[in-house]
N, C-alpha and C positions, 0 to 999 in steps of 0.2 A: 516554228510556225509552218502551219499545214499551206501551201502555196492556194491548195485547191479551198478552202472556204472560203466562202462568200462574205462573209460578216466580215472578215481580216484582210484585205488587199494589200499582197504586197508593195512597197515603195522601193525606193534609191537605199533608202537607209535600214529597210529590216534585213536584221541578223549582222549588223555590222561586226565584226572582229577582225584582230590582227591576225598577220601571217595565213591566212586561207591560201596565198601564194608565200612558197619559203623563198630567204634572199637572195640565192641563188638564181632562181627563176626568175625572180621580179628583176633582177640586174640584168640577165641573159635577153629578156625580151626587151629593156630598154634600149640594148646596147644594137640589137635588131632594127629597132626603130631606129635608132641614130644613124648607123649606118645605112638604110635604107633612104632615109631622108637625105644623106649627104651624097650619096650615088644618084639622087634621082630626083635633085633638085628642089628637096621640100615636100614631096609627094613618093606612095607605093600605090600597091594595087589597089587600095582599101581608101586612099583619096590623097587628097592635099593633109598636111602634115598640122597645120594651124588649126582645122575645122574637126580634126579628127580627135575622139572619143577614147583610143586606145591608151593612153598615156595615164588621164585620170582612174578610166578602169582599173590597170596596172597599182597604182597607187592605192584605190580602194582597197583591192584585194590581199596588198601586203601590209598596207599603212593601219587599215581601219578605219579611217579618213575620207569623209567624201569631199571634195570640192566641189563648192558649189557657186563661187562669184569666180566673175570673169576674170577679175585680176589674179586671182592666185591659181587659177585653170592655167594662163597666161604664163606668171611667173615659172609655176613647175614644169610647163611644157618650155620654156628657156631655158631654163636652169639642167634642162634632159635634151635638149635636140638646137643647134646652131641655126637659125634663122636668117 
């Protein structure tokens, strides 16, 4: 999909696919955020650890997956960072 036409707006969900981030990287940046949230009390530079957007990104981008309800945004951001 051409980003720039006008008839076609991109969303959350065009061109979803797997692995656009390989495991390596996808592991490497969580483990970043983990750490970061654990030294700095739930928050980095980029904000508080709960509100923040990077985790589900992370997971799109390897998973193909977008999350979209708060519970399962919730769950995976637990399941990846100690609260």
């Amino acid at each position: 999909m051409n980003i720039n036409d006008e008839n076609k707006k991109p969303n959350c969900k065009t061109g979803l696919k797997k692995n656009v981030i390989k495991k390596d990287v996808f592991e490497r940046e969580i483990l970043l955020c983990k750490n970061l949230s654990k030294e700095n009390g739930g928050k980095c530079n980029w904000g508080i650890c709960k509100k923040c957007g990077v985790l589900p990104l992370l997971h799109k981008l390897h998973k193909g997956v977008l999350l979209e309800k708060p519970k399962e945004i919730k769950e995976m951001k637990n399941n990846n960072l100690s609260f």
